[in-house]
ROMAR-787804 format. One record per residue (C-alpha): residue in one letter; x, y, z. Coordinates in steps of 0.05 Angstrom, whole numbers, plus 5000, padded with zeros to 4 digits. Layout:
BEGIN
AXYZ
...
This chain:
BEGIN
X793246153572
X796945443562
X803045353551
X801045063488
X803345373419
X798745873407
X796545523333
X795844893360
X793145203423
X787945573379
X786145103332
X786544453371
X780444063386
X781843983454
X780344403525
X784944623576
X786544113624
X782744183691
X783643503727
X777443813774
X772243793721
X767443213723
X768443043653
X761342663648
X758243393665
X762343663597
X759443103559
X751943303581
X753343943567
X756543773497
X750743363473
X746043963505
X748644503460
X749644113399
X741844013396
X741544753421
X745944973363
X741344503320
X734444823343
X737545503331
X740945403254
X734345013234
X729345553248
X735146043222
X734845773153
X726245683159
X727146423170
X731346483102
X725746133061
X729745483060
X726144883055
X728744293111
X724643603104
X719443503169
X723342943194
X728543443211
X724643903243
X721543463281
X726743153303
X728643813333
X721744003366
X722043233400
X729043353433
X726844023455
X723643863524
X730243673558
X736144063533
X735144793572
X732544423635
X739443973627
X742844713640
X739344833695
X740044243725
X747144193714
X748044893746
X744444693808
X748744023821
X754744543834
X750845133871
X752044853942
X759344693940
X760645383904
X756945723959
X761845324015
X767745593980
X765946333962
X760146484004
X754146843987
X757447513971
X762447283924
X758046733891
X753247203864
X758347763840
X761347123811
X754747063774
X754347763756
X760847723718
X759947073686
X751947093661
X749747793673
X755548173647
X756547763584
X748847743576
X748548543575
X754648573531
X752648083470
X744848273475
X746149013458
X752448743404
X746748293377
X741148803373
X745849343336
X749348833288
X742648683271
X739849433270
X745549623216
X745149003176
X737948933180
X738548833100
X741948123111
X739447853181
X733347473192
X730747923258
X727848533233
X730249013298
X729849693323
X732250123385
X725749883419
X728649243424
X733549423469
X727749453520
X727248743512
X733548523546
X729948653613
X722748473589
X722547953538
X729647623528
X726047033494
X725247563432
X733347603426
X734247023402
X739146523443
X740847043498
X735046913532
X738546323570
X743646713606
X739047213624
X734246673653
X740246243691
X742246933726
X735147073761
X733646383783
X741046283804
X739546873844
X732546783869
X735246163890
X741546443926
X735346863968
X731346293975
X736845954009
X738746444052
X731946354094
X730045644082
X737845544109
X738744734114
X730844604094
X732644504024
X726044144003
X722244844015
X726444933947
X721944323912
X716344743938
X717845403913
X719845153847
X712944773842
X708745413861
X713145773807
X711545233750
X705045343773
X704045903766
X709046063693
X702946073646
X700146643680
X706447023676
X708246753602
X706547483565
X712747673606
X718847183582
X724547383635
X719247233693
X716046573653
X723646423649
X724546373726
X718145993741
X718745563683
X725645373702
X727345393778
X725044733792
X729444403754
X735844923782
X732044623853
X732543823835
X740243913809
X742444223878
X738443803920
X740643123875
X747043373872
X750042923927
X746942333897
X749342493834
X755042613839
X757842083886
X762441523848
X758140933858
X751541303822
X756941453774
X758640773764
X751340533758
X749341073706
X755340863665
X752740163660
X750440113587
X745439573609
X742640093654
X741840603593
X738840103544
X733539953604
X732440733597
X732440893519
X725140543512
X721541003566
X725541603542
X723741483466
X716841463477
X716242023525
X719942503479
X714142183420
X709342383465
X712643093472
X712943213398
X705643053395
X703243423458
X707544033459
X702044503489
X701944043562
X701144083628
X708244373662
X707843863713
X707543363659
X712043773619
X716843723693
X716543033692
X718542943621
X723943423617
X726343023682
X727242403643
X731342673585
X735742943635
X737042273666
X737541993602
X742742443574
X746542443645
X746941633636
X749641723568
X754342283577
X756941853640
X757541243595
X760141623543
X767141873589
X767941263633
X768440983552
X772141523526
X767441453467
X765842103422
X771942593461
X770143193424
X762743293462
X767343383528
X770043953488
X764944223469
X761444213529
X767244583559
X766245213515
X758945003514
X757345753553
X762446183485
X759345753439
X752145943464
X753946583461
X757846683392
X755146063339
X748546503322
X752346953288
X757546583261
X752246093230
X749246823199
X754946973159
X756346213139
X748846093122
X750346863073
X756346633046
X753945913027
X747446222994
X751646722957
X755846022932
X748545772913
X748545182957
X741145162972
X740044533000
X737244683071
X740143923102
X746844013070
X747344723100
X745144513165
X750143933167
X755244403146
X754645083186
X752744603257
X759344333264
X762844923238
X759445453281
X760645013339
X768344963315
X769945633293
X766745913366
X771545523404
X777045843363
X774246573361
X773446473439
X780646233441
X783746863399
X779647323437
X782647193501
X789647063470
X789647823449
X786548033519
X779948023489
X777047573548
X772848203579
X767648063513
X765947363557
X766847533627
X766448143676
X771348273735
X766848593778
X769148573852
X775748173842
X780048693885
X774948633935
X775747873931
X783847893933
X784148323991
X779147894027
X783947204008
Protein backbone atom coordinates (compact mmCIF):
# COMPACT_ATOMS: atom_id res chain seq x y z
CA UNK A 1 0.00 0.00 0.00
CA UNK A 2 1.58 3.70 -0.07
CA UNK A 3 3.07 5.12 2.31
CA UNK A 4 0.42 7.58 2.21
CA UNK A 5 -1.90 8.20 5.35
CA UNK A 6 -4.33 5.80 5.07
CA UNK A 7 -7.41 8.74 5.02
CA UNK A 8 -5.82 10.63 2.65
CA UNK A 9 -4.57 7.47 0.97
CA UNK A 10 -8.27 6.28 0.84
CA UNK A 11 -10.00 9.18 0.08
CA UNK A 12 -7.61 11.04 -2.15
CA UNK A 13 -8.36 11.54 -5.74
CA UNK A 14 -5.23 10.47 -6.91
CA UNK A 15 -3.51 6.79 -8.02
CA UNK A 16 -0.45 5.28 -6.89
CA UNK A 17 2.51 6.50 -8.55
CA UNK A 18 3.85 4.13 -11.30
CA UNK A 19 6.32 6.25 -13.37
CA UNK A 20 5.86 3.03 -16.04
CA UNK A 21 2.33 3.69 -16.89
CA UNK A 22 1.67 5.49 -20.15
CA UNK A 23 -0.50 7.98 -18.65
CA UNK A 24 -2.32 8.79 -22.12
CA UNK A 25 -3.51 4.90 -21.89
CA UNK A 26 -5.24 5.91 -18.23
CA UNK A 27 -6.84 8.78 -19.83
CA UNK A 28 -8.50 6.48 -22.69
CA UNK A 29 -9.38 4.27 -20.35
CA UNK A 30 -10.88 7.07 -17.97
CA UNK A 31 -13.05 8.63 -20.64
CA UNK A 32 -13.95 4.71 -21.71
CA UNK A 33 -15.56 3.83 -18.45
CA UNK A 34 -17.11 7.04 -17.66
CA UNK A 35 -19.43 6.51 -20.77
CA UNK A 36 -19.47 2.77 -19.67
CA UNK A 37 -20.66 3.78 -16.18
CA UNK A 38 -23.12 6.19 -18.12
CA UNK A 39 -24.68 3.43 -20.48
CA UNK A 40 -25.04 1.25 -17.43
CA UNK A 41 -26.86 3.91 -14.67
CA UNK A 42 -29.09 5.16 -17.69
CA UNK A 43 -30.70 1.94 -18.60
CA UNK A 44 -30.56 1.21 -14.63
CA UNK A 45 -32.96 3.95 -13.90
CA UNK A 46 -35.22 3.10 -17.51
CA UNK A 47 -35.41 -0.19 -15.62
CA UNK A 48 -36.84 1.72 -12.36
CA UNK A 49 -39.66 3.43 -14.45
CA UNK A 50 -37.69 6.71 -14.50
CA UNK A 51 -38.21 8.88 -17.18
CA UNK A 52 -34.57 10.40 -18.83
CA UNK A 53 -35.22 12.93 -21.89
CA UNK A 54 -34.17 11.17 -25.50
CA UNK A 55 -31.37 13.43 -25.94
CA UNK A 56 -29.78 11.58 -23.14
CA UNK A 57 -30.28 8.40 -24.19
CA UNK A 58 -29.20 8.93 -27.31
CA UNK A 59 -26.45 10.40 -26.52
CA UNK A 60 -25.54 7.19 -24.88
CA UNK A 61 -26.56 4.69 -27.80
CA UNK A 62 -24.23 7.20 -30.24
CA UNK A 63 -21.04 6.79 -28.04
CA UNK A 64 -21.67 3.16 -27.73
CA UNK A 65 -19.79 1.78 -30.84
CA UNK A 66 -16.30 2.64 -29.55
CA UNK A 67 -15.97 2.36 -25.84
CA UNK A 68 -15.68 -1.76 -25.29
CA UNK A 69 -13.57 -2.06 -28.57
CA UNK A 70 -11.28 0.91 -26.85
CA UNK A 71 -10.67 -2.05 -24.05
CA UNK A 72 -9.79 -4.31 -26.33
CA UNK A 73 -7.70 -2.46 -28.12
CA UNK A 74 -5.93 -1.06 -25.33
CA UNK A 75 -5.28 -4.63 -24.00
CA UNK A 76 -3.75 -5.73 -27.20
CA UNK A 77 -1.16 -2.66 -27.48
CA UNK A 78 0.47 -4.39 -24.22
CA UNK A 79 0.02 -8.24 -25.09
CA UNK A 80 3.44 -8.62 -26.87
CA UNK A 81 5.71 -6.94 -24.44
CA UNK A 82 3.91 -8.81 -21.50
CA UNK A 83 4.50 -12.04 -23.29
CA UNK A 84 8.60 -11.04 -23.62
CA UNK A 85 8.63 -10.58 -19.98
CA UNK A 86 6.52 -13.50 -18.45
CA UNK A 87 6.22 -15.91 -21.25
CA UNK A 88 3.34 -17.75 -22.29
CA UNK A 89 2.89 -19.78 -19.08
CA UNK A 90 2.86 -17.07 -16.70
CA UNK A 91 0.97 -14.54 -18.97
CA UNK A 92 -2.10 -16.51 -19.08
CA UNK A 93 -2.17 -17.65 -15.28
CA UNK A 94 -1.57 -13.86 -15.03
CA UNK A 95 -4.89 -13.60 -16.87
CA UNK A 96 -6.54 -16.14 -14.94
CA UNK A 97 -6.05 -14.27 -11.74
CA UNK A 98 -6.73 -10.85 -12.91
CA UNK A 99 -10.07 -11.42 -15.37
CA UNK A 100 -11.14 -14.94 -14.80
CA UNK A 101 -10.87 -15.16 -11.12
CA UNK A 102 -12.48 -11.81 -10.30
CA UNK A 103 -15.07 -12.54 -13.14
CA UNK A 104 -16.17 -15.91 -11.31
CA UNK A 105 -16.05 -14.23 -7.94
CA UNK A 106 -18.41 -10.98 -8.55
CA UNK A 107 -20.76 -12.89 -11.17
CA UNK A 108 -21.92 -15.42 -8.53
CA UNK A 109 -21.80 -12.23 -5.58
CA UNK A 110 -23.99 -10.44 -8.24
CA UNK A 111 -26.42 -13.20 -9.08
CA UNK A 112 -27.10 -13.98 -5.16
CA UNK A 113 -27.26 -10.25 -3.99
CA UNK A 114 -29.69 -10.08 -6.54
CA UNK A 115 -31.50 -13.57 -5.77
CA UNK A 116 -32.08 -12.38 -1.98
CA UNK A 117 -32.99 -8.88 -2.71
CA UNK A 118 -34.90 -9.59 -5.70
CA UNK A 119 -37.62 -7.20 -3.98
CA UNK A 120 -35.37 -4.03 -4.64
CA UNK A 121 -33.09 -4.85 -7.77
CA UNK A 122 -34.02 -4.34 -11.26
CA UNK A 123 -32.83 -8.14 -12.60
CA UNK A 124 -35.39 -10.48 -11.70
CA UNK A 125 -32.78 -13.73 -11.03
CA UNK A 126 -32.79 -17.20 -10.11
CA UNK A 127 -30.24 -20.21 -9.56
CA UNK A 128 -30.56 -20.83 -13.34
CA UNK A 129 -28.71 -17.87 -13.87
CA UNK A 130 -25.75 -19.06 -12.57
CA UNK A 131 -25.60 -21.11 -15.82
CA UNK A 132 -25.19 -18.01 -17.55
CA UNK A 133 -21.73 -17.09 -16.43
CA UNK A 134 -20.39 -19.70 -18.92
CA UNK A 135 -23.24 -19.27 -21.59
CA UNK A 136 -24.61 -15.92 -21.82
CA UNK A 137 -22.45 -13.38 -19.66
CA UNK A 138 -24.11 -10.55 -21.69
CA UNK A 139 -27.38 -11.40 -19.35
CA UNK A 140 -25.23 -10.42 -16.06
CA UNK A 141 -25.15 -7.29 -16.57
CA UNK A 142 -21.50 -5.50 -16.82
CA UNK A 143 -19.55 -8.76 -16.16
CA UNK A 144 -19.81 -9.77 -19.41
CA UNK A 145 -16.63 -7.75 -20.30
CA UNK A 146 -14.22 -9.58 -18.20
CA UNK A 147 -15.47 -12.72 -19.17
CA UNK A 148 -15.16 -11.71 -22.94
CA UNK A 149 -11.38 -10.03 -22.52
CA UNK A 150 -10.29 -13.50 -20.86
CA UNK A 151 -11.24 -15.85 -23.99
CA UNK A 152 -10.00 -13.62 -26.70
CA UNK A 153 -6.89 -12.75 -24.58
CA UNK A 154 -6.53 -16.41 -24.61
CA UNK A 155 -7.55 -17.53 -28.07
CA UNK A 156 -5.18 -15.05 -28.98
CA UNK A 157 -2.26 -16.28 -26.69
CA UNK A 158 -3.01 -19.83 -28.96
CA UNK A 159 -3.26 -18.13 -32.01
CA UNK A 160 0.12 -16.76 -31.50
CA UNK A 161 1.73 -19.60 -30.52
CA UNK A 162 1.38 -21.10 -34.23
CA UNK A 163 1.24 -18.06 -36.43
CA UNK A 164 4.75 -17.27 -34.29
CA UNK A 165 6.19 -13.87 -35.99
CA UNK A 166 3.20 -13.85 -38.87
CA UNK A 167 1.21 -11.54 -36.90
CA UNK A 168 -1.11 -10.41 -39.80
CA UNK A 169 -2.66 -14.11 -39.82
CA UNK A 170 -4.10 -12.35 -36.55
CA UNK A 171 -6.03 -9.54 -38.90
CA UNK A 172 -7.23 -12.61 -40.61
CA UNK A 173 -8.55 -14.63 -37.93
CA UNK A 174 -10.15 -11.77 -36.29
CA UNK A 175 -11.99 -10.95 -39.72
CA UNK A 176 -13.28 -14.63 -40.19
CA UNK A 177 -14.46 -14.31 -36.49
CA UNK A 178 -16.42 -10.89 -37.13
CA UNK A 179 -17.62 -12.75 -39.84
CA UNK A 180 -18.89 -15.03 -38.73
CA UNK A 181 -20.37 -13.34 -34.85
CA UNK A 182 -24.01 -13.06 -36.13
CA UNK A 183 -24.25 -16.66 -36.55
CA UNK A 184 -22.98 -17.32 -33.17
CA UNK A 185 -24.93 -14.20 -31.49
CA UNK A 186 -27.77 -16.63 -29.60
CA UNK A 187 -24.60 -17.60 -27.66
CA UNK A 188 -23.07 -14.17 -26.00
CA UNK A 189 -19.62 -15.55 -24.51
CA UNK A 190 -18.81 -16.99 -28.17
CA UNK A 191 -20.48 -13.63 -30.11
CA UNK A 192 -18.17 -11.93 -27.45
CA UNK A 193 -14.91 -13.44 -28.94
CA UNK A 194 -15.74 -13.03 -32.60
CA UNK A 195 -17.29 -9.76 -32.12
CA UNK A 196 -14.27 -8.54 -30.39
CA UNK A 197 -10.86 -10.18 -31.36
CA UNK A 198 -10.19 -8.01 -34.14
CA UNK A 199 -9.91 -5.17 -32.40
CA UNK A 200 -7.61 -7.18 -29.37
CA UNK A 201 -5.65 -8.10 -33.08
CA UNK A 202 -5.19 -4.26 -34.38
CA UNK A 203 -4.03 -3.02 -30.69
CA UNK A 204 -1.10 -5.66 -30.63
CA UNK A 205 -0.15 -5.39 -34.08
CA UNK A 206 -0.39 -1.19 -33.91
CA UNK A 207 1.11 -1.35 -30.76
CA UNK A 208 4.64 -0.35 -31.92
CA UNK A 209 3.28 2.42 -33.87
CA UNK A 210 1.39 3.56 -31.15
CA UNK A 211 3.16 3.66 -28.85
CA UNK A 212 6.42 5.17 -30.08
CA UNK A 213 7.03 9.03 -28.83
CA UNK A 214 6.86 10.71 -32.08
CA UNK A 215 3.05 9.14 -32.90
CA UNK A 216 2.66 10.32 -29.48
CA UNK A 217 3.60 13.66 -30.21
CA UNK A 218 1.53 13.86 -33.45
CA UNK A 219 -1.75 12.54 -31.78
CA UNK A 220 -1.26 15.18 -29.08
CA UNK A 221 -1.39 17.93 -31.65
CA UNK A 222 -4.79 19.57 -31.05
CA UNK A 223 -4.77 20.66 -34.70
CA UNK A 224 -4.54 17.06 -35.52
CA UNK A 225 -7.73 16.25 -33.24
CA UNK A 226 -9.86 19.13 -34.53
CA UNK A 227 -8.99 17.65 -38.23
CA UNK A 228 -10.55 14.42 -36.62
CA UNK A 229 -13.71 15.53 -34.53
CA UNK A 230 -15.71 16.24 -37.97
CA UNK A 231 -15.30 12.59 -39.39
CA UNK A 232 -15.75 11.12 -35.95
CA UNK A 233 -19.04 13.20 -35.23
CA UNK A 234 -20.68 12.15 -38.16
CA UNK A 235 -19.68 8.57 -38.12
CA UNK A 236 -20.95 8.10 -34.51
CA UNK A 237 -24.53 10.10 -36.19
CA UNK A 238 -24.48 7.59 -38.52
CA UNK A 239 -24.12 4.85 -35.76
CA UNK A 240 -27.00 6.12 -33.71
CA UNK A 241 -29.08 5.92 -36.81
CA UNK A 242 -27.85 2.60 -38.20
CA UNK A 243 -27.30 0.54 -35.13
CA UNK A 244 -28.35 -2.88 -36.78
CA UNK A 245 -25.03 -2.69 -39.51
CA UNK A 246 -22.78 -4.49 -41.18
CA UNK A 247 -19.75 -5.60 -38.52
CA UNK A 248 -17.29 -4.72 -41.03
CA UNK A 249 -18.80 -1.40 -41.14
CA UNK A 250 -19.49 -1.58 -37.58
CA UNK A 251 -15.19 -2.50 -37.49
CA UNK A 252 -14.47 0.39 -39.21
CA UNK A 253 -16.49 2.74 -37.13
CA UNK A 254 -15.60 1.50 -33.86
CA UNK A 255 -11.93 1.94 -35.31
CA UNK A 256 -12.35 5.61 -35.61
CA UNK A 257 -13.72 6.38 -32.13
CA UNK A 258 -10.82 4.58 -30.89
CA UNK A 259 -8.41 6.85 -32.67
CA UNK A 260 -10.38 9.62 -31.75
CA UNK A 261 -10.45 9.06 -28.11
CA UNK A 262 -6.59 7.85 -28.23
CA UNK A 263 -5.82 11.56 -29.78
CA UNK A 264 -7.74 13.11 -27.05
CA UNK A 265 -6.66 11.14 -24.15
CA UNK A 266 -2.96 11.85 -25.55
CA UNK A 267 -3.75 15.53 -25.78
CA UNK A 268 -5.43 15.50 -22.73
CA UNK A 269 -1.88 14.23 -20.51
CA UNK A 270 0.80 15.89 -22.65
CA UNK A 271 -1.83 19.04 -21.33
CA UNK A 272 -2.35 17.86 -18.07
CA UNK A 273 -5.95 18.92 -18.74
CA UNK A 274 -8.93 17.05 -16.79
CA UNK A 275 -6.23 14.88 -14.19
CA UNK A 276 -8.94 12.99 -12.60
CA UNK A 277 -9.80 10.69 -16.00
CA UNK A 278 -6.02 9.34 -15.47
CA UNK A 279 -7.44 8.28 -12.20
CA UNK A 280 -10.04 6.90 -13.09
CA UNK A 281 -8.79 5.08 -15.76
CA UNK A 282 -6.31 3.56 -13.33
CA UNK A 283 -9.12 1.83 -11.24
CA UNK A 284 -11.07 1.78 -14.49
CA UNK A 285 -10.94 -2.53 -14.14
CA UNK A 286 -12.56 -2.09 -9.71
CA UNK A 287 -14.73 0.44 -10.86
CA UNK A 288 -16.14 -1.87 -13.71
CA UNK A 289 -16.50 -4.25 -11.45
CA UNK A 290 -18.09 -2.55 -8.19
CA UNK A 291 -20.17 0.96 -9.58
CA UNK A 292 -23.32 -1.36 -10.63
CA UNK A 293 -24.05 -1.96 -7.39
CA UNK A 294 -23.07 0.93 -5.67
CA UNK A 295 -25.25 3.05 -8.20
CA UNK A 296 -28.19 0.31 -6.92
CA UNK A 297 -28.23 1.37 -3.52
CA UNK A 298 -27.62 5.19 -4.34
CA UNK A 299 -30.38 5.12 -7.13
CA UNK A 300 -32.75 3.26 -3.59
CA UNK A 301 -31.70 5.65 -1.31
CA UNK A 302 -32.26 8.83 -3.53
CA UNK A 303 -35.85 7.45 -4.53
CA UNK A 304 -36.65 6.74 -0.92
CA UNK A 305 -35.44 10.84 -0.47
CA UNK A 306 -38.06 11.40 -3.37
CA UNK A 307 -35.65 12.84 -5.78
CA UNK A 308 -37.24 11.61 -8.97
CA UNK A 309 -35.74 13.50 -11.52
CA UNK A 310 -34.06 10.81 -13.80
CA UNK A 311 -31.07 13.63 -15.16
CA UNK A 312 -30.41 14.90 -11.69
CA UNK A 313 -30.00 11.24 -10.49
CA UNK A 314 -27.87 10.32 -13.24
CA UNK A 315 -25.61 13.33 -12.78
CA UNK A 316 -25.48 12.50 -9.27
CA UNK A 317 -24.96 8.66 -8.74
CA UNK A 318 -22.22 8.73 -12.19
CA UNK A 319 -19.66 10.55 -10.47
CA UNK A 320 -20.36 9.13 -7.14
CA UNK A 321 -20.35 5.44 -8.09
CA UNK A 322 -17.25 6.07 -9.98
CA UNK A 323 -15.83 7.85 -6.64
CA UNK A 324 -17.00 5.80 -3.96
CA UNK A 325 -15.49 2.42 -6.10
CA UNK A 326 -12.15 3.83 -6.03
CA UNK A 327 -12.43 4.14 -2.28
CA UNK A 328 -14.26 0.73 -1.55
CA UNK A 329 -11.38 -0.76 -3.82
CA UNK A 330 -8.89 1.15 -1.71
CA UNK A 331 -10.33 -0.15 1.88
CA UNK A 332 -10.67 -3.51 0.64
CA UNK A 333 -7.16 -4.08 0.03
CA UNK A 334 -6.09 -1.90 3.06
CA UNK A 335 -7.82 -4.58 5.36
CA UNK A 336 -6.36 -7.54 3.17
CA UNK A 337 -9.43 -7.63 1.26
CA UNK A 338 -7.52 -7.50 -2.23
CA UNK A 339 -8.34 -11.45 -2.99
CA UNK A 340 -12.23 -9.98 -3.82
CA UNK A 341 -10.22 -8.28 -7.14
CA UNK A 342 -7.45 -10.51 -7.92
CA UNK A 343 -6.48 -14.33 -7.70
CA UNK A 344 -2.94 -15.61 -6.81
CA UNK A 345 -3.03 -18.58 -8.68
CA UNK A 346 0.51 -19.91 -9.50
CA UNK A 347 2.59 -17.15 -7.69
CA UNK A 348 4.88 -19.81 -5.79
CA UNK A 349 5.35 -21.37 -8.96
CA UNK A 350 6.37 -17.97 -10.39
CA UNK A 351 8.85 -17.08 -7.29
CA UNK A 352 10.64 -20.23 -7.44
CA UNK A 353 11.03 -19.92 -11.16
CA UNK A 354 12.56 -15.92 -10.59
Amino acid sequence: MSEQPFISHLFGFRPVKNESRYAWVDYAKGIAIILVVYRHLAYGLLASHVALPTSVTSLNDMLYSFRMPLFFLLSGFFFSRSIQKRGPKHFAISKVNTLLYPYLLWAVFQISLQIVFSGYTNSVRTVKDYANIFLQPRTLDQLWYLFALFNVTILYLLASLMVREKKAWQLVIGMVLLGIAPYVQHISAWYDIALHYIFFAVGDITAAFFLRDNVQQKLSDLRNLLLMLPVFAVLQWYYLHHQHMNLYLFMLIALNGCLFIISLASWLAHTGKMKFLNVIGHYSLYIYLLHVTIAAVLRALLLYAGVSNGVVLLLVTIPASIYLSIIVYRACTYWGLGFLFAGKFGEKTAVKAA
